[in-house]
Phi, psi and omega in degrees: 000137205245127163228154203223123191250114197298123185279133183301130201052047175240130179329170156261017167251008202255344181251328139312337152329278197305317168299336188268329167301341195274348183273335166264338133332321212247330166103334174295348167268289168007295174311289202295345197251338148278000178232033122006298172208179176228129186248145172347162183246009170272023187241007159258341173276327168285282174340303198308308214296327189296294179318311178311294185312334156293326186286306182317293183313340211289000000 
């Protein structure tokens, strides 16, 4: 759970800033968007291999 506490004389656009950096810092739309659907684990092992092989040619 991400919690973000408005600081004296900080703005309300200045503290949604800061929530969305501490939320993408944290990995959670990440979480949510990988757990989306759901995939398999020999199509999360194809993935891994593909993403290596991108990695690798560079």
């Amino acid at each position: 759970m991400t919690y973000v506490f408005l600081r004296d004389g900080e703005s309300q656009e200045g503290l949604v800033k800061r929530f969305r950096s501490v939320v993408e810092r944290s990995g959670i739309l990440r979480q949510a968007k990988e757990k989306r659907h759901f995939v398999s684990k020999q199509e999360k092992a194809r993935m891994k291999a593909r993403k290596a092989k991108r990695r690798n040619t560079n």
